[in-house]
Structure formats: structure tokens, C-alpha cells
FIMAR-888188 format. One line per 2 residues: number of its first residue (from 1); their letters; for each residue x, z negated, y of C-alpha. Coordinates in pm, 1 decimal, decimal comma. Layout:
REM residues N
NUM = a = X/Z/Y; ...
This chain:
REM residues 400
1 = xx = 1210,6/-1280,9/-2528,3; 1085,6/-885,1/-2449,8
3 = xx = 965,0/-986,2/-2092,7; 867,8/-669,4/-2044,2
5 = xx = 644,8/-649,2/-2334,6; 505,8/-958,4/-2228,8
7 = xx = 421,4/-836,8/-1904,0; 259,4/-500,0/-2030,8
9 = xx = 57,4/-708,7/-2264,2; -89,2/-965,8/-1971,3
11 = xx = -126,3/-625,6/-1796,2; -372,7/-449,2/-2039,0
13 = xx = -539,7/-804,5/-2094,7; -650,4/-847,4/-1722,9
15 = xx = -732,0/-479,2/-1739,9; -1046,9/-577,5/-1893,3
17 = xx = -1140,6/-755,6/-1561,0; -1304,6/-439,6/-1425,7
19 = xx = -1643,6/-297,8/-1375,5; -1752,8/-32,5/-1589,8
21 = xx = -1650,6/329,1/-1586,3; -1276,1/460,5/-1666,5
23 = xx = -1001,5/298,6/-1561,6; -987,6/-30,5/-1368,7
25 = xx = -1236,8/-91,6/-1070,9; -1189,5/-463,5/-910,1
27 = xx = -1325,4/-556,6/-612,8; -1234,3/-869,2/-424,0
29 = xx = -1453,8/-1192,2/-470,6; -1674,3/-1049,0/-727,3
31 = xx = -1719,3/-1167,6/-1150,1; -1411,1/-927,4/-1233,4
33 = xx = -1200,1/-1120,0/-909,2; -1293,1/-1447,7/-1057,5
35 = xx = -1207,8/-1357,4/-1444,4; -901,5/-1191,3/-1295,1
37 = xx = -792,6/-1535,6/-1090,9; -821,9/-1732,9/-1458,6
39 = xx = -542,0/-1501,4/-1576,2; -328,6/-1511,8/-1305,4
41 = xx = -387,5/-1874,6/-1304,3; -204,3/-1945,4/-1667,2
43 = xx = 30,3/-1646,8/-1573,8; 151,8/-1877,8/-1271,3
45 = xx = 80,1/-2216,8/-1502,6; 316,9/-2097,6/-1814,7
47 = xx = 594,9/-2025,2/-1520,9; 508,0/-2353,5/-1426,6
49 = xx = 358,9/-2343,4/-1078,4; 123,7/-2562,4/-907,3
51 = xx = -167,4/-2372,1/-837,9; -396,5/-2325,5/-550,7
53 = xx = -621,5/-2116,2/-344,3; -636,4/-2061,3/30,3
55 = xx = -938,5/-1992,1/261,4; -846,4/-1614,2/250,8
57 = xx = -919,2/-1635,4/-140,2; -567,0/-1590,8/-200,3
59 = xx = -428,3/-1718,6/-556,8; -149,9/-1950,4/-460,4
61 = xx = 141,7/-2075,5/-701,3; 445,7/-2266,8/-610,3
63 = xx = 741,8/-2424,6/-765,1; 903,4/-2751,8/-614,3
65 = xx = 1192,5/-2745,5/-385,7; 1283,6/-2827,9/6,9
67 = xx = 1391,5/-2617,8/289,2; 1209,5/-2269,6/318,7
69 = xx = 978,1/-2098,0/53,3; 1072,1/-1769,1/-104,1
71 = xx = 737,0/-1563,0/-108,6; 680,9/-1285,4/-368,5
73 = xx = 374,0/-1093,6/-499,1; 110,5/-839,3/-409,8
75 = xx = -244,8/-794,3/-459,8; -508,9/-795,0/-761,4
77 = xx = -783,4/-558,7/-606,4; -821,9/-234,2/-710,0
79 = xx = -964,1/137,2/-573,5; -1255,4/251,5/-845,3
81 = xx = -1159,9/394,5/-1161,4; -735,4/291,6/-1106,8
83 = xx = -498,9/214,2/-1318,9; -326,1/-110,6/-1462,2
85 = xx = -27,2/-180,8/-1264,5; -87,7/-78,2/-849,0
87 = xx = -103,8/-428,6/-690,0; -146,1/-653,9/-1044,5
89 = xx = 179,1/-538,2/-1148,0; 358,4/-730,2/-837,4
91 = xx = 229,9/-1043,5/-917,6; 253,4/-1023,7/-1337,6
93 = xx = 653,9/-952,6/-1307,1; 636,7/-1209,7/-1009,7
95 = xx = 524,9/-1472,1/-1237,3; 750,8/-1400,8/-1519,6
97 = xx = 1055,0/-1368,7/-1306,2; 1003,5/-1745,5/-1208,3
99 = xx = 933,0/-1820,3/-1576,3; 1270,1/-1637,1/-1682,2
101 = xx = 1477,7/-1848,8/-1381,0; 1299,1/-2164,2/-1532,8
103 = xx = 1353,6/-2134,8/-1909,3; 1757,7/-2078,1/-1788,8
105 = xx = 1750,8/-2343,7/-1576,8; 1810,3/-2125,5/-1275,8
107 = xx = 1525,0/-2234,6/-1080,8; 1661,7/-2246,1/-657,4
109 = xx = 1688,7/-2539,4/-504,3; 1409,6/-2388,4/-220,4
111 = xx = 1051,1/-2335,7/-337,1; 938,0/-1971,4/-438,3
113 = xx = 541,0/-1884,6/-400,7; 379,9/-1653,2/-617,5
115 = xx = 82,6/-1481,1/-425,1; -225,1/-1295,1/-577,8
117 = xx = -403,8/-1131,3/-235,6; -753,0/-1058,0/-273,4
119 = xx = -784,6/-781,4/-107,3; -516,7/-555,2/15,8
121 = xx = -716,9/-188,5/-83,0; -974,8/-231,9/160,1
123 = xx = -1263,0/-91,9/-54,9; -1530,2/-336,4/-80,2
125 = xx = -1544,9/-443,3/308,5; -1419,2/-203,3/644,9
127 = xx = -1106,9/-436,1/676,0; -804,2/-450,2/435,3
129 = xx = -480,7/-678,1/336,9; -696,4/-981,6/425,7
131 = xx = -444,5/-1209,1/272,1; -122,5/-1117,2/398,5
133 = xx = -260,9/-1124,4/772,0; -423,7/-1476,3/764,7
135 = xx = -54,3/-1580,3/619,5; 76,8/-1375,1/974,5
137 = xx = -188,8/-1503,5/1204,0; -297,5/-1172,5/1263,4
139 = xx = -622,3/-1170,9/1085,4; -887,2/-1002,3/1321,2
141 = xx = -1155,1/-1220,4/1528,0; -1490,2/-1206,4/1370,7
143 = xx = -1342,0/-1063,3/1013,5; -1563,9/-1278,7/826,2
145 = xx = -1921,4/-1142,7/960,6; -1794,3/-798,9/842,5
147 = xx = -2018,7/-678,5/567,4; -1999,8/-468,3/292,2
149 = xx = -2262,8/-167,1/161,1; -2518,5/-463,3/43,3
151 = xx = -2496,7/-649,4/329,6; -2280,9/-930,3/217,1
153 = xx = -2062,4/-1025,5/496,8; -1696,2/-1150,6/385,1
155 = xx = -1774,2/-1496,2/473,3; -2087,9/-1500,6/221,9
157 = xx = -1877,6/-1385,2/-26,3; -1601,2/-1606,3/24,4
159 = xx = -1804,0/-1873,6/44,2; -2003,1/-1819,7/-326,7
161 = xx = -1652,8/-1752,9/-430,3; -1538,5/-2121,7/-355,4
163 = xx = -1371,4/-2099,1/-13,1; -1378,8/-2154,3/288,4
165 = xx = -1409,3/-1931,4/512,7; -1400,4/-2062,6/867,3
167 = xx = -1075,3/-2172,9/747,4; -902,6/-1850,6/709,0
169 = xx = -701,7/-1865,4/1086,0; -558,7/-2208,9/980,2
171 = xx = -387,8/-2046,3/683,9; -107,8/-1914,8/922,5
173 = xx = 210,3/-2041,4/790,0; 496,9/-2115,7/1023,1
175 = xx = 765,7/-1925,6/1058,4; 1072,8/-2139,6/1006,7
177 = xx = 871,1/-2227,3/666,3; 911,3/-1902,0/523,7
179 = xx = 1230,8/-1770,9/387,5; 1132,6/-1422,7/318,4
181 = xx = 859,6/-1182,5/125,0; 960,7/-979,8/-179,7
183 = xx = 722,7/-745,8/-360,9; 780,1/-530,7/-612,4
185 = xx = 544,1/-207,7/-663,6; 540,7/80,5/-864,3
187 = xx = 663,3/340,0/-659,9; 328,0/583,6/-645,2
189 = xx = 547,3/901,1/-627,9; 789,8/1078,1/-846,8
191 = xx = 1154,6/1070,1/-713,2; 1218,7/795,8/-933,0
193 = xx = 1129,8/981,2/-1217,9; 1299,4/1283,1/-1127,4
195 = xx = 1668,1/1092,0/-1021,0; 1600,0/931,9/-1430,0
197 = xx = 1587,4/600,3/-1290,6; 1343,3/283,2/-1363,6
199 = xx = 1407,2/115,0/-1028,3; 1449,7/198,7/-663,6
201 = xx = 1507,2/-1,5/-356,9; 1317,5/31,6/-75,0
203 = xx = 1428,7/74,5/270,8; 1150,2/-12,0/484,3
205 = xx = 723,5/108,5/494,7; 629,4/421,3/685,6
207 = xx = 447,5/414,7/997,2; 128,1/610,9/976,2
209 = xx = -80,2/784,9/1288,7; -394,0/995,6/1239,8
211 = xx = -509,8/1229,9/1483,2; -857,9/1421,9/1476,7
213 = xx = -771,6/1782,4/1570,7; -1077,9/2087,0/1710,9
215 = xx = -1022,9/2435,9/1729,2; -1360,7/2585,6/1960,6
217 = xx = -1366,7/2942,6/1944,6; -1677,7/3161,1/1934,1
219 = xx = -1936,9/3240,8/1659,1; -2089,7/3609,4/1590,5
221 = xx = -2233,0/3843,3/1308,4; -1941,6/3914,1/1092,2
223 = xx = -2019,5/4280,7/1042,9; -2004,0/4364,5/1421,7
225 = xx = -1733,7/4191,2/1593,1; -1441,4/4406,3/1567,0
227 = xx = -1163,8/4161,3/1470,6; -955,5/4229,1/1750,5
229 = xx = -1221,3/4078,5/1969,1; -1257,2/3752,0/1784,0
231 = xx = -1250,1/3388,2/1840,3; -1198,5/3272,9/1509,4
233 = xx = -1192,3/2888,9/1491,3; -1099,9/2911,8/1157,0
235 = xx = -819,5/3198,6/1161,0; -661,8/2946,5/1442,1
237 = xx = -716,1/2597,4/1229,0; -557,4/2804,9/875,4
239 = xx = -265,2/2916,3/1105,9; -232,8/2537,2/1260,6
241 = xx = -226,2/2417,7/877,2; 38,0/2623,0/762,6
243 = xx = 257,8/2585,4/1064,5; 243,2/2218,3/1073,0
245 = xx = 284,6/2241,4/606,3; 561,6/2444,5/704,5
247 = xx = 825,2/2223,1/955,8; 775,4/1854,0/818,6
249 = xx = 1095,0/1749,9/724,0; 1208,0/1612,0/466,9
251 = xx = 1194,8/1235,9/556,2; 838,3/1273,5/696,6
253 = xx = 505,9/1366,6/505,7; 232,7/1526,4/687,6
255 = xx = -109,5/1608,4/553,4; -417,4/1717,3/683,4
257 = xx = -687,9/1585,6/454,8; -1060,7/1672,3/602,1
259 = xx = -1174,6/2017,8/726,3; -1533,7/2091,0/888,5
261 = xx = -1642,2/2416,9/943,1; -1909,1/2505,9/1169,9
263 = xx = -2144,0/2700,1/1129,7; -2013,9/2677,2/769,1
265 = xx = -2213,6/2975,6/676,0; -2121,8/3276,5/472,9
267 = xx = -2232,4/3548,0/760,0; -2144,7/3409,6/1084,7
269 = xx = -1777,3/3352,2/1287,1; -1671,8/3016,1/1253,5
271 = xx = -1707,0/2834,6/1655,6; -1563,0/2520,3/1580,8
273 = xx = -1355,6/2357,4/1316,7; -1243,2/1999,7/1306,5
275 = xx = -1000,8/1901,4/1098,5; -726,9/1536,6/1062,9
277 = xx = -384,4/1523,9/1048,3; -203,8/1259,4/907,2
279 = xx = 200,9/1173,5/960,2; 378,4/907,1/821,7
281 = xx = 755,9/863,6/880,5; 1008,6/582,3/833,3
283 = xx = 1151,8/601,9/1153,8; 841,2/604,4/1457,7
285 = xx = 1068,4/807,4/1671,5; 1046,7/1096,9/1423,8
287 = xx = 634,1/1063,2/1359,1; 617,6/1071,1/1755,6
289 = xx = 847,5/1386,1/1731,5; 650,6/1539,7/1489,1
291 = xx = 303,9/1469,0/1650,4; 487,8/1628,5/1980,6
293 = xx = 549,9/1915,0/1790,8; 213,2/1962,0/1605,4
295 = xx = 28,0/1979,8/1908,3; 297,3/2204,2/2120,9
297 = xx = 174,3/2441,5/1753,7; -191,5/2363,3/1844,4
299 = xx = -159,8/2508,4/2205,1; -0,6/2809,6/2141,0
301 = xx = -205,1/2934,4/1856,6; -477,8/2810,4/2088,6
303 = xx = -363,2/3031,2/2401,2; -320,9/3308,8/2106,4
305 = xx = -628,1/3335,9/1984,6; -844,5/3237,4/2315,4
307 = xx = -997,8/2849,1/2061,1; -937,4/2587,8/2299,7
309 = xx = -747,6/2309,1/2114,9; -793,4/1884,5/2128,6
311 = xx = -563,8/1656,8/1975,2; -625,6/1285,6/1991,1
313 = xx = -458,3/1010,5/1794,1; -740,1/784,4/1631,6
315 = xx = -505,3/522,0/1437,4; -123,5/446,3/1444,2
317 = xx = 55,9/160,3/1227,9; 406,6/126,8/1309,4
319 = xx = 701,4/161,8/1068,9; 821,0/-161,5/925,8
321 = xx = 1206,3/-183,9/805,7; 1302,5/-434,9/540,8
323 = xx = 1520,9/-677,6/588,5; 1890,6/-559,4/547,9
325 = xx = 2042,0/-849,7/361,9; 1713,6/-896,9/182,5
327 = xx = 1754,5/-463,3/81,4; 2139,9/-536,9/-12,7
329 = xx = 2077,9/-828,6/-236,5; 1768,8/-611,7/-440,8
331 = xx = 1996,6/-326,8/-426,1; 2337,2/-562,2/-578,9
333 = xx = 2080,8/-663,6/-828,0; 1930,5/-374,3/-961,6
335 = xx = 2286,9/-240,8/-1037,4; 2382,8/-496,2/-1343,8
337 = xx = 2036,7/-310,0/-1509,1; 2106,8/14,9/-1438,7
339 = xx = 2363,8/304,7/-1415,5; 2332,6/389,0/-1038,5
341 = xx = 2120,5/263,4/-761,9; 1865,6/439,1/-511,9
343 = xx = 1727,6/353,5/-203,3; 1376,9/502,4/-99,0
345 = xx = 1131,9/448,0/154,2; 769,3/344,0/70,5
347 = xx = 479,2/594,8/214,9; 252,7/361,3/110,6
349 = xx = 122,9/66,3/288,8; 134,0/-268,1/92,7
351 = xx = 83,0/-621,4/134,3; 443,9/-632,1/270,1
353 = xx = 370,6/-459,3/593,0; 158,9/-714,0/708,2
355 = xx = 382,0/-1009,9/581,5; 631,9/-876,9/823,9
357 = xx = 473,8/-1021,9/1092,7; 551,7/-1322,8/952,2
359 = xx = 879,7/-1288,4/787,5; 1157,7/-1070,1/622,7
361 = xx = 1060,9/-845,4/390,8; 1227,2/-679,1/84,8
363 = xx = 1037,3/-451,3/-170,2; 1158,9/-296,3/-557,6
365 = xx = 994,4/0,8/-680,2; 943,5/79,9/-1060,5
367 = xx = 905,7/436,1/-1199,7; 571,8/540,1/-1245,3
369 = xx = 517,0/815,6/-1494,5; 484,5/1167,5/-1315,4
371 = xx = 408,5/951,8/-1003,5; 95,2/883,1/-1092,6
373 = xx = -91,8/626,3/-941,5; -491,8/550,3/-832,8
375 = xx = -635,4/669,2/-1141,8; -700,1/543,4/-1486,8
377 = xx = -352,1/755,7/-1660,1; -128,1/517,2/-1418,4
379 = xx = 148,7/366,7/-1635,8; 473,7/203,9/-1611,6
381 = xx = 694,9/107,1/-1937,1; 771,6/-176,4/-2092,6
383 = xx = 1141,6/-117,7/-2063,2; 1158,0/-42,6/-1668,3
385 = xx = 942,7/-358,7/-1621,3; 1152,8/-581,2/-1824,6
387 = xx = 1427,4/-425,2/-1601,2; 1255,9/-544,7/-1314,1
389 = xx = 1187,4/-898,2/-1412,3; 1559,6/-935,2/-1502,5
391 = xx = 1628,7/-779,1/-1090,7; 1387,1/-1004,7/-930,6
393 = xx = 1557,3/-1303,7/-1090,3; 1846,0/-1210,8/-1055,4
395 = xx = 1812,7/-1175,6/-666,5; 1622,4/-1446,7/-673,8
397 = xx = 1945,2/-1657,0/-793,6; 2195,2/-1460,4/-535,3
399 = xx = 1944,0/-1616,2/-235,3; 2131,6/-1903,3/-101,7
């Protein structure tokens, strides 16, 4: 059997479970959700799994077996107008891994979960990876009274989708219960593509901080302020940019992403300017460095060019490491399907990151073409998916 055309065609079947528009667009507990959980519900019946869903609206399906559960997956959700495979990929190749250890005879002697999250993208309501935290027990008080633009809370929507939703904090699982969580993910970048290589292990999740950064200088008419004389917000936020673009190294991204310009007009000095920067880093130590060092940039282009500066972190998410003998087996694995390995780390947030909390985590990474990922041109190939199925069984099968 071509597993991997198998899983390309399930992939452009469920495709179809989208709003309008280009692309995909699924949000979580809507008509596309529930067409989407019918699929995913043979997917996980043909690698025969006893199916189920929990309060959290996550799509549930689990072999036999004793002792500790082997969790794998990711999430079906979408951002508008995406592609096929971000999130839905996880759980197709998920599915058909089992169903590959099964037709062998293969199956462990523990019992491996499949899990379709609901929402991990955070696009319909002002929370995200709903699933994997009610698994952790670290699902926010009050999460279900949080509403989305119409005014439907999460509860409401839970609720006309067929759970439960006052039952969400008794989905934590217990610890000892859990073996481990293993996701695979397109990677959402290009070194994969560049190196020539269809899969890549992953080394652990960056940690992320966000800090809202000002610039105040002083506005005046542009045609008589001599430019010696002026407090250009502006001239002081462009230098700030390219500083910052200019010293991120190489295991670190940094990015600032929003820029407002005040008065914003074409005949008047810019006073104030207000811009984000974002760092994410696998190690926190570094992003810590690095935010050290962005503001130490702030204050002397500041004292330069007479703009006050204000740096304040609004958001931080810690880096989380996967597990090391998790990391060795994917890695041991993905070398009987390809030439050379590669270990990377993810600058992405996933469903992983908040499984962690529960339990080790592992993560594979297939090539995406040119990186590509969020948009309707996403696309992974047959062959490197195949490739993946065969990995994720096969590590499946080294797990004692």
C-alpha cells in the first residue's frame, strides 16, 4: 500500500470541510468542525480505534493495551484561507501509522491515542490550544464564558456541538497514565528543503516574549526644523529596527511586526512611534539575552537622538525541550528512510507545548515546499509523507 498517497488523498478530501473563499478556513465547533470530525472518525475507525470525544471537543481514538498510553496527533482547526496539511496533517499520518503497525501485526502491547484538538489556532475565540491544556490541567478558569465576534461564548458552542462543557477541568489525565506525546508537523520553514531532506527532528519549541516598544520625540513643520535640531521618533524607531535586524543570531529569530506612527501625516515630525518586538529562542537564557540587549540599543539611540525610550514585555511563553530519549528514538527512526538525519528546533508553537505540562514530548517535521505554510499554496508530497508514516511506526515499535 502507497500510505502516503493514501494520506494525501484523505487530506484533499477533508479539505472540502472549509468555509468558502481560497484555501481552507475551519473554525472549531462549527458545520465544517463537525463534517471534519466524521472523517477523522473512519480515519481512526479503518486503523481500528475506539472512538470518542471529550468535554474539550477533542476527537479521541484509542487502541487496546495496559500500562501507559502513547499519545500522538495535533489539531484540525485552521487560520482563514490555509492550506491542507498545518495541524490535519498530524493526525491523518497519526492514524495511518497505527493502521500500518496493525495490518503487520506490530501493534505495542501499551495503548496509543490518536488526538484531533479542536482548537489549537486560536482564531475563532481569544484563547487557543484548548485541547491540549484541559489534557494538562492547565486550562484557564472561566475559559468557557469567553466569546467569540457573535457573541457565542465557548461553552454555547460546545454545548450545540454535543459536549459538555462544565466538564472540560475533569478531562485532566494523570500523569503516570501517559507515556509520552508525539506530533508530527510540517515544518513551516525552509531548512528542510534547502538541506534536500523530507524529515527533520525536532529538538524542543521556542520560547516566545513580546514587548511593546515607544520612541517620544517631538513633532514640527518639516520645512523649518533644521535637521540637526530634531527629535525624530521615527529616525530613532528605523535605527532601533535595523540594529536589533542586524545582531539576532543565528539560533534566535526576532521580528518586529506592528509600527504606529504619530502624527502619521505627510508634513509634520513624527512625536511618537510605537512599535512590537517579538523574540523567540530555543534556549530562554538567550531570548532574555537578547531582550537585554535590545533595550541597552533602545537607550542609547534614545540618549542620541534626545526620544525617550519604554520597553515593556507584554507576553512570554517559555521554551519547551523534547524529551531526549523520545528525540533519539524519532531521530534512529527517521534514518532507515532517509540518507542523513537533521535535528531542528520548532519556532512555532503547537499542540505539543502545552502537552508538556503533562508529559514528554517528541515532534517530526516534514518538508514543506518553499516553507510555505498559512496560505492556500501549502503542500507537502506524497513521498515525504509516506516517509513519515513509515518513521512514526517505526518509533512507535522501538518504544518499550
Amino acid at each position: 500500500m502507497n500510505w502516503g498517497e493514501k494520506a494525501q488523498k484523505r487530506l484533499s478530501e477533508i479539505a472540502q470541510c472549509s468555509l468558502d473563499g481560497p484555501g481552507v478556513t475551519r473554525l472549531p465547533f462549527t458545520p465544517e468542525h463537525r463534517k471534519a470530525s466524521e472523517q477523522i472518525s473512519q480515519w481512526m475507525k479503518s486503523a481500528g480505534l475506539n472512538v470518542s470525544m471529550d468535554a474539550a471537543g477533542t476527537l479521541i481514538g484509542r487502541s487496546d493495551g495496559n500500562g501507559p498510553a502513547l499519545l500522538m496527533g495535533s489539531h484540525q482547526d485552521s487560520v482563514r484561507h490555509a492550506g491542507r496539511y498545518d495541524g490535519i496533517m498530524g493526525v491523518a499520518l497519526s492514524c495511518l501509522a497505527v493502521e500500518q503497525l496493525r495490518k503487520s501485526d506490530q501493534l505495542p502491547h501499551f495503548p496509543i491515542e490518536v488526538l484531533a484538538f479542536a482548537d489549537e489556532e486560536g482564531v475563532r475565540f481569544p484563547t487557543a490550544l484548548l485541547g491540549p491544556r484541559a489534557l494538562a490541567g492547565t486550562v484557564e478558569a472561566g475559559i468557557i464564558d469567553m466569546m467569540d465576534k457573535d457573541g457565542i461564548s465557548i461553552g454555547q458552542a460546545l454545548r450545540e456541538f454535543g459536549c459538555e462543557p462544565e466538564g472540560i477541568m475533569n478531562c485532566r489525565r494523570c500523569p503516570k497514565d501517559v507515556r509520552a506525546y508525539l506530533e508530527v508537523h510540517i515544518e513551516q520553514g525552509p531548512v528542510l528543503q534547502n538541506e534536500g531532506l523530507a524529515l527533520g527532528t525536532v529538538t524542543g519549541i521556542c520560547g516566545i516574549e513580546r514587548n511593546q516598544i515607544s520612541f517620544r520625540g517631538q513633532t514640527g513643520h518639516p520645512g523649518t526644523v533644521p535637521m540637526e535640531s530634531r527629535r525624530d521618533a521615527l529616525v530613532s524607531a528605523a535605527t532601533f529596527i535595523k540594529s536589533v535586524n542586524q545582531d539576532v543570531p543565528n539560533a534566535l529569530r526576532a521580528t518586529v511586526g506592528s509600527l504606529q506612527v504619530h502624527p502619521n501625516v505627510v508634513n509634520a515630525i513624527p512625536d511618537r512611534v510605537d512599535l512590537t518586538l517579538e523574540i523567540r529562542a530555543l534556549l530562554d537564557d538567550d531570548r532574555a539575552a537578547f531582550a537585554n540587549m535590545a533595550r541597552d540599543i533602545g537607550e542609547t539611540i534614545a540618549k542620541k537622538h534626545n526620544t525617550p525610550f519604554n520597553m515593556e514585555r507584554t507576553y512570554v511563553q517559555s521554551a519547551v525541550p523534547c524529551a531526549n530519549w523520545l528525540l533519539e528514538k524519532i531521530a534512529a527512526a527517521t534514518l532507515l528512510h532517509q540518507d542523513r538525519g537533521i535535528r531542528l528546533p520548532s519556532g512555532a508553537t503547537h499542540d505539543a507545548s502545552a502537552m508538556s505540562d503533562l508529559c514528554d514530548i517528541g515532534m517530526l517535521f516534514v518538508r514543506c515546499k518553499d516553507g510555505l505554510s498559512h496560505r492556500p499554496d501549502e503542500y507537502a508530497s506524497s513521498e515525504d509523507m509516506g516517509k513519515a508514516i513509515n518513521v512514526i511506526a517505526d518509533c512507535i515499535a522501538s518504544i518499550d
